[in-house]
N, C-alpha and C positions, 0 to 999 in steps of 0.2 A: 706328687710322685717322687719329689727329687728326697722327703722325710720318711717316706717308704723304702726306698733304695737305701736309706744311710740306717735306718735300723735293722733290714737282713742283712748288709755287711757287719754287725755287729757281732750279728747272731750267729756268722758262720768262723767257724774253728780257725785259727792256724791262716788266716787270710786278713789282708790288710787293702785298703783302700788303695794304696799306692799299688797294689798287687792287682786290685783291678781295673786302674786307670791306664795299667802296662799291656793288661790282656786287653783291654779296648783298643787303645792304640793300635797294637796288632794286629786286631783283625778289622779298625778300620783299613789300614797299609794294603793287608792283603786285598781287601775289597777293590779297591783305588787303581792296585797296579794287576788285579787280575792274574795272580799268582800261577793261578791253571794253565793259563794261556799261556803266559812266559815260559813255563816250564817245558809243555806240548812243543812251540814254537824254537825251543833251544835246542832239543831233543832231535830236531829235525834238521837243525842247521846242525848238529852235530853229527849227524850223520852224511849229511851231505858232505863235509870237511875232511871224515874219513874217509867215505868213497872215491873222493879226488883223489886222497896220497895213495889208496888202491890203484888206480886207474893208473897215474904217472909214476908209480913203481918209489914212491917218496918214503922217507924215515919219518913219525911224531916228532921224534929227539930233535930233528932241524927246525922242526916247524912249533913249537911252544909259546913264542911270541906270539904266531897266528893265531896259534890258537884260543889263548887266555885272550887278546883284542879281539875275536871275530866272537867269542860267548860275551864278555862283556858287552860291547858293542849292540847283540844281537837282544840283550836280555833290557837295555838301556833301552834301544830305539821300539822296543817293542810295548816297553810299561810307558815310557812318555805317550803314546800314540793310546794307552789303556785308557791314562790319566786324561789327555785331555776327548776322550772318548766320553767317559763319566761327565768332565765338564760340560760339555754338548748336552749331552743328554740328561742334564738335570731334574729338566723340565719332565719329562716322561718318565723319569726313574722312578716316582714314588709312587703311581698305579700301579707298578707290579711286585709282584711278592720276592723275586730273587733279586729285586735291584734296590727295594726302597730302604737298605739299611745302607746305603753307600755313605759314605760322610758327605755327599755332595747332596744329599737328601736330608742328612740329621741334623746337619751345620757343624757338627764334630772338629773338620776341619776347615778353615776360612776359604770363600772360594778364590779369592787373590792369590793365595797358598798353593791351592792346586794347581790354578793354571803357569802359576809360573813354574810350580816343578814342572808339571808337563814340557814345556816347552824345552828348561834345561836339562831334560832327562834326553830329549829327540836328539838336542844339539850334540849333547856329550856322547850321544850313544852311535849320531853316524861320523862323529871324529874319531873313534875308536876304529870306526870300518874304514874310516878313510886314510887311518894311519898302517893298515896293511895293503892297500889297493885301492885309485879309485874306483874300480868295478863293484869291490864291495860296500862304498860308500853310496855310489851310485844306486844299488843295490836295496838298501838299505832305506834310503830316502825316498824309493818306488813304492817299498813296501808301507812306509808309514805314510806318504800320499793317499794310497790306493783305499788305509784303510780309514784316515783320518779327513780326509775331503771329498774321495770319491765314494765311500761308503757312510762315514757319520754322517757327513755334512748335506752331500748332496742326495744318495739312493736313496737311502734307509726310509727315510718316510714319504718319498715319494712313488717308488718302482717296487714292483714283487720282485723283479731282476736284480734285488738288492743283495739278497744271498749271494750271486754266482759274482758283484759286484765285490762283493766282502773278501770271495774266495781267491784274490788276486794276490792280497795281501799274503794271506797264513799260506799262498805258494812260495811265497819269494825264500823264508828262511834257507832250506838246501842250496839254492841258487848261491843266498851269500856266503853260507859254509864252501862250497866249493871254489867261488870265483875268491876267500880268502887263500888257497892255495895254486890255482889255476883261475887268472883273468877270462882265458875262453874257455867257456863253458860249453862242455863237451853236450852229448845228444842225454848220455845217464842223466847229467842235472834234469837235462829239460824232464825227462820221465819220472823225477822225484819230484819234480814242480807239479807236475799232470795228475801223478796220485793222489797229490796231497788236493789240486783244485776239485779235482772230480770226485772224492771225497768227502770235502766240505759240503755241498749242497745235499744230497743224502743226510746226511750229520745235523745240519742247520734245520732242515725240514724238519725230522722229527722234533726237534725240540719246539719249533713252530707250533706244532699240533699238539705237543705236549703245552703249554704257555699260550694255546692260539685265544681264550678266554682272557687275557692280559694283554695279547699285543694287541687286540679288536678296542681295549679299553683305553689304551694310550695311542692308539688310531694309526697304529703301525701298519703299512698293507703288507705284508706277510703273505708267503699263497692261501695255507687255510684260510686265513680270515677274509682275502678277495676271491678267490673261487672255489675255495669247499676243500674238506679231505679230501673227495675220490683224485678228484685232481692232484693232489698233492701226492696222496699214495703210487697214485701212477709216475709223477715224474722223481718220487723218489726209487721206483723201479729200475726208470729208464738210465739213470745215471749210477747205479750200481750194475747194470746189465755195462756200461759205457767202462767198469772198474777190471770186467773183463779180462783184455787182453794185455793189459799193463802188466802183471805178473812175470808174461813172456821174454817183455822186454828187459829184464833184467836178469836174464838168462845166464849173461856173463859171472851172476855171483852163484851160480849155481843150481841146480838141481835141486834141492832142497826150498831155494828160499822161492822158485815159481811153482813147486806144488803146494806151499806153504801158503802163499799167497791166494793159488787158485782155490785152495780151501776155504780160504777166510771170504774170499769173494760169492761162494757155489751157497757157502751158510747165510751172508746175508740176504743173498736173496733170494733164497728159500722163506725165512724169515721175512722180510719186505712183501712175498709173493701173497702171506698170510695173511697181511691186511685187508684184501681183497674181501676175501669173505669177514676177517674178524668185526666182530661187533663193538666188540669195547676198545674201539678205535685209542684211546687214552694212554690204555696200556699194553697194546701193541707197538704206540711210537716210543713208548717208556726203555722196551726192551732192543727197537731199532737203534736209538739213540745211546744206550747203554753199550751194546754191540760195537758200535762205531766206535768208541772208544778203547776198547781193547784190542779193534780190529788195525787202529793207528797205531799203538803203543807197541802189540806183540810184531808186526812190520816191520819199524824203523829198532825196536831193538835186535830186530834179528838182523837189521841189515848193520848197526854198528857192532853186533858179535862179532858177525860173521867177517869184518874188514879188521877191527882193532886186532886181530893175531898176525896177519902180516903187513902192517905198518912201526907195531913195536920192538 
């Protein structure tokens, strides 16, 4: 294989070996630190950190320190907790088709290597949080617990209640964006916390069903693979019907942003509702799961448009 690989590099134009031992690197890195997620997960505390200087009537200009330490901090403690995520789960990574090119599968990178980045990735990332607040370190180190002991370690392959397990975690980011400008955390955090949990399980399910042939393989109990789609279908209903009324509660930003909301809620589960009859369950959760990701993203950017003009 490895005489095969060095004579198509030969053969390709204008590219050099060195050129793709940088591209591999690369996308083992992204793999390792779950790039997606970081970015999701910053995006969120980013928002949350605006809506505090909303709410206590604050200037960006004072707060710059916080906020370059509350995104480092935030993008740190969340890839250590990626990293030694991958480590854990080694073993299972290579049954399935999105997970088995990790370096922690190809041997790419040594796994000594991982785990000690891991660890000094947690440590530096909740020192960053704890050098604007302990709240936010506090904070910080809930979230990489939540996701890295009570989720990898312990749920994941014992509980179906592993999703709503997991969803503790990818709540916490707004919590720490805010408590890095305000220690008490007002009622708005808790409601960015609640979106983003009640959120997640809808989100995780579909992919569930989309992967449930993989995680049944690396003996993940997942809901499809312990008690079937229908079941699944239905409790990914119930928890977008649960997505609801949270819109309401952030009334305070406006008019715009809870009919905005209530739309994106009224489409998914219209959408979600389809499942019921759809047949090709497969590609039904393709589209739920796809949905959800836009339905995160067009949210929390509309909630940092809509704050960053009066805090600058």
């Amino acid at each position: 294989m490895q005489k095969i690989e060095s004579v198509a590099t030969d053969m390709l134009p204008n590219s050099s070996s060195q050129d793709i031992v940088k591209t591999k690197r690369s996308s083992d890195l992204k793999a390792l630190f779950k790039t997606g997620i970081i970015q999701s997960n910053v995006m969120t505390a980013l928002a949350g950190f605006l809506l505090a200087l909303y709410q206590n009537q604050l200037q960006l200009n004072d707060y710059w320190f916080h906020l370059v330490f509350m995104l480092l901090g935030s993008a740190f403690v969340i890839a250590g907790g990626c990293v030694l995520n991958n480590y854990y789960d080694r073993d299972i990574d290579p049954v399935m088709s999105r997970t088995k090119k990790r370096p922690t599968v190809t041997g790419t990178i040594p796994l000594s290597v991982i785990l000690i980045l891991g660890i000094i990735l947690s440590i530096v990332g909740v020192g960053f949080l704890l050098a604007i607040s302990w709240q936010a370190g506090l904070l910080g180190l809930f979230g990489w617990f939540a996701y890295v002991v009570l989720y990898t370690m312990w749920s994941k392959r014992r509980y179906t209640l592993n999703t709503a397990i997991g969803s503790l975690s990818g709540a916490v980011p707004p919590l720490i964006g805010w408590a890095a400008i305000d220690p008490n955390l007002s009622f708005m955090a808790f409601v960015l916390f609640a979106l983003i949990f009640v959120w997640q399980t809808p989100h995780f399910l579909a992919l569930a069903i989309k992967k449930n042939d993989e995680y049944q393989a690396a003996n993940i109990p997942m809901l499809p693979v312990v008690h079937g789609f229908e079941v699944t279908k239905r409790q990914i209903i119930f928890y977008i019907v649960c997505l609801l009324p949270i819109p309401f509660l952030l009334y305070q930003l406006g008019l715009g942003l809870v009919l905005l909301g209530s739309a994106l809620n009224i489409g998914w589960l219209i959408l979600s509702l389809k499942g019921l009859k759809n047949q090709d369950t497969y590609k039904w959760a393709n589209k739920v799961f796809v949905y959800s990701l836009f339905y995160l993203l067009i949210i929390f950017v509309s909630i940092i448009m809509f704050t960053l003009p009066f805090v600058i």
